[in-house]
LUMZA-419508 format. One record per residue: residue in one letter; chain; x, y, z of N, C-alpha, C in turn. Coordinates in steps of 0.02 Angstrom, whole numbers, plus 50000, padded with zeros to 5 digits. Each point is the difference from the previous one (the first is absolute). Layout:
N
aa, ch, n.c1, n.c2, n.c3, ca.c1, ca.c2, ca.c3, c.c1, c.c2, c.c3
A, A, X, Y, Z, X, Y, Z, X, Y, Z
...
This chain:
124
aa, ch, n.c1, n.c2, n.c3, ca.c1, ca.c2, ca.c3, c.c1, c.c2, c.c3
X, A, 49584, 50478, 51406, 49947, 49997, 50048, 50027, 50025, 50067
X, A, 49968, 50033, 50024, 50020, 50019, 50062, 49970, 49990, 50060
X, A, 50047, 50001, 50081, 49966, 49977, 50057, 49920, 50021, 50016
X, A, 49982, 50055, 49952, 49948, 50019, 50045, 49933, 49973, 49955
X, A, 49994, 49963, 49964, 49954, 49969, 49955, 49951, 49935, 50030
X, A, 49983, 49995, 50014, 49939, 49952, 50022, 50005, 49944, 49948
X, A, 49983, 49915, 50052, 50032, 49952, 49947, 49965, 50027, 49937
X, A, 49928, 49981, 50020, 49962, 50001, 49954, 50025, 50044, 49923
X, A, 50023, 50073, 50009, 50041, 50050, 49952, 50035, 49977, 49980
X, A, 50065, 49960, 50033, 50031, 49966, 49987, 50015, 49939, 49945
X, A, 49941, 49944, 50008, 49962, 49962, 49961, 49985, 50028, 49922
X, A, 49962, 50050, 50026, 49946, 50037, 49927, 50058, 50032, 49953
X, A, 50061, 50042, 50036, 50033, 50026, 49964, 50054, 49934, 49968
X, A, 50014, 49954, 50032, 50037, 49934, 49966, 49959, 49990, 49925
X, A, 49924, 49995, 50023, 49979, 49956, 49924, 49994, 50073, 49953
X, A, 49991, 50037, 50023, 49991, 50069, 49950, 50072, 50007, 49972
X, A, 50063, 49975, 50039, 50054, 50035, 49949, 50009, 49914, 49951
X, A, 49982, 49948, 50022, 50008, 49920, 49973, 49956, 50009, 49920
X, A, 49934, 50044, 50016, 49954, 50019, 49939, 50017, 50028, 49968
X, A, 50049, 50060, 50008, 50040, 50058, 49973, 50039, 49957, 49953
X, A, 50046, 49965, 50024, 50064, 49958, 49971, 49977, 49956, 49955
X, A, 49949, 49961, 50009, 49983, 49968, 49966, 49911, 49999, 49981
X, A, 49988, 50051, 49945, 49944, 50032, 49986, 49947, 49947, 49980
X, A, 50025, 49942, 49971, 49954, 49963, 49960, 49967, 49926, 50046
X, A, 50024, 50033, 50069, 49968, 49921, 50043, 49946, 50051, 50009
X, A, 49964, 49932, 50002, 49906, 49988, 50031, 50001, 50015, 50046
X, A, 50048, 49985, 50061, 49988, 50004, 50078, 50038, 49968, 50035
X, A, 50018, 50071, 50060, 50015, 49960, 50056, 49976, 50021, 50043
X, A, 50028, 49954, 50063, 49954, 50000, 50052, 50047, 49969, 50066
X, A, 49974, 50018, 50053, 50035, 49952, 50063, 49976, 50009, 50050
X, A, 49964, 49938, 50011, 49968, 49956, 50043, 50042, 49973, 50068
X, A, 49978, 49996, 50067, 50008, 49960, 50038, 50025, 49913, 49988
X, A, 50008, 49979, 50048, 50027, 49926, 49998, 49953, 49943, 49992
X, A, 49927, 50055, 50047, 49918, 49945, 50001, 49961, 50060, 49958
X, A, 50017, 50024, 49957, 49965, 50006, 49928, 49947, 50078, 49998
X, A, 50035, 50042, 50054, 49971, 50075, 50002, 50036, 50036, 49946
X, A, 49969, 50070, 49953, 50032, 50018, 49955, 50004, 50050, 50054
X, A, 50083, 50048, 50003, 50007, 50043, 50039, 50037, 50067, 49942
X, A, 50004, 49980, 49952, 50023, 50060, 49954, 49985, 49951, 49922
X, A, 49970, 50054, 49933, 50013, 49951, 49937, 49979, 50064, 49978
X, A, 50023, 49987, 49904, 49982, 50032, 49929, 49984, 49963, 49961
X, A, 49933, 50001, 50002, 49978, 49930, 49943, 49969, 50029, 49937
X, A, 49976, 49991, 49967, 49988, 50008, 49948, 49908, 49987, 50029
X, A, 49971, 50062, 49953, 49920, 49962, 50020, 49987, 49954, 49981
X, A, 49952, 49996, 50039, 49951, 49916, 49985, 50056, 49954, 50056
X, A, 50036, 49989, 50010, 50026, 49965, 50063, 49982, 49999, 50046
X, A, 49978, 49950, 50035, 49979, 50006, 50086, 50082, 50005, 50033
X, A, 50028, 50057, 50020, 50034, 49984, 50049, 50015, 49960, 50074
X, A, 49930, 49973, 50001, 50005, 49963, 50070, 50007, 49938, 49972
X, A, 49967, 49980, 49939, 50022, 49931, 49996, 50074, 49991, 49981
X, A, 50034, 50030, 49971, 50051, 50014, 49966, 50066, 49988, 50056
X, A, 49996, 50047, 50068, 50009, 49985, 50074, 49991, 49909, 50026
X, A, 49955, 49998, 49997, 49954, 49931, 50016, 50054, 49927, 49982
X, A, 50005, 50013, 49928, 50038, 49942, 49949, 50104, 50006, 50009
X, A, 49985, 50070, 49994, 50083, 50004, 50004, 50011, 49962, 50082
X, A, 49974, 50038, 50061, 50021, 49977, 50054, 50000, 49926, 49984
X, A, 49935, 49951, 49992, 50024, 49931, 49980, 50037, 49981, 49978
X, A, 50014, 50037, 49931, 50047, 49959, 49957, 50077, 50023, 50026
X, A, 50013, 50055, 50041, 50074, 49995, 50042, 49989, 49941, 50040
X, A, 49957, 49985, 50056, 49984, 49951, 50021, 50009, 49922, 49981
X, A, 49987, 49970, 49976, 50002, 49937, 49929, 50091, 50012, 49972
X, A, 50000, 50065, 49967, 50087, 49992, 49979, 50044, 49987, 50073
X, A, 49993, 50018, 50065, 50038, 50008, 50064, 49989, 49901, 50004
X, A, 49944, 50002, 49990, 49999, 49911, 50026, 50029, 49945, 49952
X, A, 49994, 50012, 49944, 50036, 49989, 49921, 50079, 49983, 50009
X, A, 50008, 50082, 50010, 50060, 49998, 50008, 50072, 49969, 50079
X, A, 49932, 49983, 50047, 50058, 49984, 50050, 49962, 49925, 49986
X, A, 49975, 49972, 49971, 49977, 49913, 49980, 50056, 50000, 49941
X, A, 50037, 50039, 49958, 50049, 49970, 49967, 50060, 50011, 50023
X, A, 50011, 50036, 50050, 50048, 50051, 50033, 50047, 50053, 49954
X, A, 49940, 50058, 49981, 50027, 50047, 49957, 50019, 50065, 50057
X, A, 49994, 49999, 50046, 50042, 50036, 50041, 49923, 50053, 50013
X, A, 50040, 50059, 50033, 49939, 50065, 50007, 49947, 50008, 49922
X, A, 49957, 50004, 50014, 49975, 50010, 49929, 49994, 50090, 49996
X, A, 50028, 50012, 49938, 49995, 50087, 49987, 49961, 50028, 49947
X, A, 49976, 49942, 49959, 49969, 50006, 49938, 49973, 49958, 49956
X, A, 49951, 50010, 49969, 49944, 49942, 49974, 49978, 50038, 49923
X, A, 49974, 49945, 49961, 49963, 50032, 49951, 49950, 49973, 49961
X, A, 49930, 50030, 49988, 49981, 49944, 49943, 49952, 50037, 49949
X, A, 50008, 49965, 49950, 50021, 50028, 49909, 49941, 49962, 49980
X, A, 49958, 50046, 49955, 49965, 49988, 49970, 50008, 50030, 49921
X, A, 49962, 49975, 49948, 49998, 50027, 49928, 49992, 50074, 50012
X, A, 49982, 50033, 50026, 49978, 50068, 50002, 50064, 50042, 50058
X, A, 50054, 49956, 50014, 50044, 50039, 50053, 50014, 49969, 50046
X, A, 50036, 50031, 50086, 50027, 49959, 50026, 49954, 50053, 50090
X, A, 50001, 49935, 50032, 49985, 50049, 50080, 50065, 49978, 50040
X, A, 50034, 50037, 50025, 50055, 50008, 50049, 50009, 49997, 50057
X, A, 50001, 49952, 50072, 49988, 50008, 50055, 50063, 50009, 50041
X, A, 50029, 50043, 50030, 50063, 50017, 50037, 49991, 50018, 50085
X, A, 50031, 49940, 50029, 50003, 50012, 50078, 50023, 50071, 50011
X, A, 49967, 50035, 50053, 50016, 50060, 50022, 49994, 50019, 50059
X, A, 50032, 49971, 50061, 50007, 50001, 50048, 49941, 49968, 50019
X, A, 49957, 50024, 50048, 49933, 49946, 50019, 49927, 50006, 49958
X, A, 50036, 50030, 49930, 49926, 50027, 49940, 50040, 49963, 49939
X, A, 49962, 50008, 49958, 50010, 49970, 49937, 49978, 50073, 49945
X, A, 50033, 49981, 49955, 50008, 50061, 49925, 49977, 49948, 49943
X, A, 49928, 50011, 49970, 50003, 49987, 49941, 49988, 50046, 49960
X, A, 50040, 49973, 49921, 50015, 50064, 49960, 49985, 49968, 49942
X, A, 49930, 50027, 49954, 49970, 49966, 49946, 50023, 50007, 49928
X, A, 50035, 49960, 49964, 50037, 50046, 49944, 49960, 49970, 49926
X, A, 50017, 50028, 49970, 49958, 49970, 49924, 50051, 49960, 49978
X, A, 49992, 49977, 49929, 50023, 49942, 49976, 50059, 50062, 49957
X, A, 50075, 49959, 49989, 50012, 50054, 49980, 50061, 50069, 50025
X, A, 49973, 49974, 50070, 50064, 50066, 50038, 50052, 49964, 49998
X, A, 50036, 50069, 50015, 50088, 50003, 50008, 49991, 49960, 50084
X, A, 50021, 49915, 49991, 49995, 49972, 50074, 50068, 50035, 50034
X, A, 50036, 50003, 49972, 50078, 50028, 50022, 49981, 50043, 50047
X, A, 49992, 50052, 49963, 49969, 50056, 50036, 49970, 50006, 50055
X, A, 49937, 49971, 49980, 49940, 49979, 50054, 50020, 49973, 50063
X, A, 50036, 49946, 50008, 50043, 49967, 50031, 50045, 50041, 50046
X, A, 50051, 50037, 49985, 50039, 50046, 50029, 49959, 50068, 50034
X, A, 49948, 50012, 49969, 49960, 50058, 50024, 49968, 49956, 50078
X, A, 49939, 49969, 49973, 49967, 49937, 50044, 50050, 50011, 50065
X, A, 50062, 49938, 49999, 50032, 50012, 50052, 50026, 50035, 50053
X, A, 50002, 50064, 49948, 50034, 50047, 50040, 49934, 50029, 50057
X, A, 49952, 49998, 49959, 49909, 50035, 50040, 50010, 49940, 50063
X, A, 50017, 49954, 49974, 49974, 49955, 50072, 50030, 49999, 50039
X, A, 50070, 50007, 49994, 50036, 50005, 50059, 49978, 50070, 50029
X, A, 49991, 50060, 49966, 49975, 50068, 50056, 49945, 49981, 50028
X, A, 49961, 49949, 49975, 49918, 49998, 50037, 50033, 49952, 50049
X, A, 50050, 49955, 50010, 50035, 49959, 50047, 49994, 50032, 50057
X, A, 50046, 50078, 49987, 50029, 50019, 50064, 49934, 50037, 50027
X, A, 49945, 50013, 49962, 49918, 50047, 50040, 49970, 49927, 50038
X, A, 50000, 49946, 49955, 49941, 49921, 50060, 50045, 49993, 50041
């Protein structure tokens, strides 16, 4: 990525190479802290704003969670359903969720995930 890219480019080209790497997620997306979608690849039929909406909360709820048990900075959340897992990763003052089916390489996912959020770190 280079200096002369606009966050926004910035953003879009993160989840476009995150989609690349890992072909078989539903979606990602990354939202603000109070629940604006400012870049995502969702899969149709998704409202991306609600999608924005829930993740910002649910970073929200894990940040309060986690300093009521004293789990330190919170960097990452998740919750799993029969059909797959949704992924929520602090990213500077936005949040990254990343929708995976039931099924993926979490390893993977995981190490990819991270690495996206910390570049969307250094754009919020």
């Amino acid at each position: 990525m280079t200096s002369t890219m606009s966050k926004q480019e910035v953003l879009s080209s993160t989840l476009a190479a995150l989609r690349a790497n890992l072909p078989e997620l539903k979606g990602v997306l990354v939202a603000t802290a109070d629940g604006l979608p400012m870049a995502q690849s969702m899969n149709a039929g998704t409202d991306a704003n609600r999608v924005a909406a829930m993740a910002a909360t649910a970073l929200g709820l894990g940040k309060r969670i986690g300093d009521t048990v004293g789990n330190g900075v919170l960097t990452e959340m998740s919750v799993s359903g029969t059909d797959g897992q949704v992924f929520f990763y602090a990213a500077g003052r936005g949040v990254l969720a990343v929708v995976a089916p039931a099924g993926m390489n979490l390893g993977l996912l995981l190490m990819e995930a991270r690495d996206a959020a910390a570049n969307i770190a250094t754009v919020l």
